[in-house]
N, C-alpha and C positions, 0 to 999 in steps of 0.2 A: 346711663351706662358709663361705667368709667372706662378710662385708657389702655388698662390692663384687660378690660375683658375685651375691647377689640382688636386686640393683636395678641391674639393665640395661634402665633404659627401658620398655620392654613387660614386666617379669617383676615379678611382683610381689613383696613383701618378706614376707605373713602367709603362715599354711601350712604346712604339714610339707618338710621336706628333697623327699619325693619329690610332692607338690604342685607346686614350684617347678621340678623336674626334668621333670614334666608339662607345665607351662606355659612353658617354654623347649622344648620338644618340639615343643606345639603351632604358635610362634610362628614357630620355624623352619619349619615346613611352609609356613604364611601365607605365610610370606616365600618360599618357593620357587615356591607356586603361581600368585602375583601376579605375579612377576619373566618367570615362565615364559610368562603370560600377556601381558604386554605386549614379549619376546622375539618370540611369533607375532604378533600385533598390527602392530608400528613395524619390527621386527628385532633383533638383539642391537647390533648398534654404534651403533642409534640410540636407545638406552633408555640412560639413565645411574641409578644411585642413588639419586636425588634425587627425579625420577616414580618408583620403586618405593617409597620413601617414601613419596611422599605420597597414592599408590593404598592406598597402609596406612594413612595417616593418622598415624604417626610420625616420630619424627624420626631424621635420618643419623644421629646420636649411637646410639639406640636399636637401628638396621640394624648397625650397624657391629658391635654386642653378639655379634650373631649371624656375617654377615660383613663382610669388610672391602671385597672386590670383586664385585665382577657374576661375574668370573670363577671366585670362589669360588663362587658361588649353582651358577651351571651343571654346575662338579666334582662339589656336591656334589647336584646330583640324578641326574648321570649315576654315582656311587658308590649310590646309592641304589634304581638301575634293575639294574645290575650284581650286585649282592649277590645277589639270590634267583637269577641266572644260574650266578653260581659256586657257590653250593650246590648243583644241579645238578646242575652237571659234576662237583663231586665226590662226590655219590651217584652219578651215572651209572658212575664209574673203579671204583665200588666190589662195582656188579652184574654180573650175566652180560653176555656182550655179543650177547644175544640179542634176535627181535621183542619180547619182552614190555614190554622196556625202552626197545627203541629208540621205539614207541610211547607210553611212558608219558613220558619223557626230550619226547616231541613235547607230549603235554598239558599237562605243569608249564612247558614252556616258555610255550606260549600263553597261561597264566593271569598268567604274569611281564610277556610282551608287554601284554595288556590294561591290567595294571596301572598301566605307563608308556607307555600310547598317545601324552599330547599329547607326553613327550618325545623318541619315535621320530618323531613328526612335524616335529617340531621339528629333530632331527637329519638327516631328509630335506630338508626345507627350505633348510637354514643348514649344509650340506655343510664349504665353504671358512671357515666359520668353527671344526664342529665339528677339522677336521684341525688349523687353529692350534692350535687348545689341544691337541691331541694324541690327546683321547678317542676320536675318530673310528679311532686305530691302535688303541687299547685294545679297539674295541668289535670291530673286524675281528679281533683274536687270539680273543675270545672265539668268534668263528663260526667261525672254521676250528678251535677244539678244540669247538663244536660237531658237527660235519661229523665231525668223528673219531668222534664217537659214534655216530652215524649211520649210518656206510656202512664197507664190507669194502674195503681193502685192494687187493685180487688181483679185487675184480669188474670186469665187462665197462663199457667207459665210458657206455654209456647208463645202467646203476644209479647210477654215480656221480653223473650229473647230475640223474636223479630224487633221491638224496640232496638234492644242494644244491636242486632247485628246492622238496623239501621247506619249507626254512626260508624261501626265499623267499614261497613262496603264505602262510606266515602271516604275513609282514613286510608282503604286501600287503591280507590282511585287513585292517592297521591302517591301511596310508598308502594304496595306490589304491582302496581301497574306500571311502574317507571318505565321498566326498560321492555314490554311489550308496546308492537308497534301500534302507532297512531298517532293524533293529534291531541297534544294532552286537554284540549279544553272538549273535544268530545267524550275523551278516557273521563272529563269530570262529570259531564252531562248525561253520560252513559249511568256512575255509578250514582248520581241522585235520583235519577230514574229510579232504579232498586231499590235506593235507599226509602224515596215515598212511597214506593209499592211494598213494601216492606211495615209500614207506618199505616198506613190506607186498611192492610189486614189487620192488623193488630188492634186499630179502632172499631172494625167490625166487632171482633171479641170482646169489645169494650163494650157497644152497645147492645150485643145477646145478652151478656152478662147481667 
């Protein structure tokens, strides 16, 4: 590691090699959660650099260490949200393609969802900005080879849309259920409920079929 890479502003220079890999870890997060925060807040094209700086208390020199753009901040949390989606999908390729799975494939999804709540809300929100950058087609490929996982082929089109409405009741645990009350890890566990009951019939139609 050279000299330069350890003094970027926020990282500090004493430590061990993975100390300093630790603490560019951390910083990057700060920086994403801040950004993300004041994205919901003002909106994304009304936040520049400059206020996520200095909601940090750093300086653009320091931001820049980590990224260069706003738009990089957002790539990389929506790569960030993605990851444990595409592991996933590729455990799901890799098991039967039976209920056991398509239920299981529904809870690891949920816990992925939770995970990146505000940035699904975020991407509900700021639609026409998420499509600019493109993520918005990223995130749609990923639901439709979801759905593949999901649902049979040759069934009757009402399972099919129980399928999809599947993943939708848990998209809405996170975004329409926001500001009804409760506790949002039951608002989650409520809407998986649904969503396997939902899944559960749909494979019935799959094996009358």
């Amino acid at each position: 590691m050279s000299e330069r890479e350890g003094t970027g502003g926020m990282v500090g220079t004493g430590g061990t090699d993975g100390t300093k890999q630790q603490r560019r870890g951390d910083t990057r997060q700060r920086i994403q959660d801040v950004a993300l925060e004041l994205f919901a807040e003002q909106g994304y094209e009304k936040t520049s650099l400059r206020e996520i700086a200095e909601r940090l208390a750093v300086t653009k020199a320091a931001l820049y260490y980590h990224f260069k753009t706003k738009e990089d901040i957002l790539i990389s949390l929506f790569q960030d949200m993605t990851r444990p989606i595409d592991e996933l999908i590729e455990w799901a390729k890799e098991q039967p393609h039976g209920l056991a799975t398509k239920q299981e494939v529904l809870r690891r999804y949920s816990e992925a969802l939770s995970a990146a709540a505000p940035l699904m809300r975020f991407m509900h929100e700021n639609q026409a900005t998420v499509r600019e950058l493109s993520v918005g087609e990223s995130f749609k490929d990923r639901m439709l080879m979801m759905m593949d996982l999901l649902k049979e082929p040759d069934v009757p089109l009402i399972d099919q849309i129980r399928c999809v409405s599947a993943l939708f009741t848990m998209h809405a645990g996170i975004i329409a259920l926001r500001d009804v009350e409760g506790d949002p890890e039951d608002k989650r566990k409520a809407a998986l409920e649904v969503a396997i009951d939902l899944v559960t019939q749909a494979h019935g139609g799959a094996r009358d079929a």
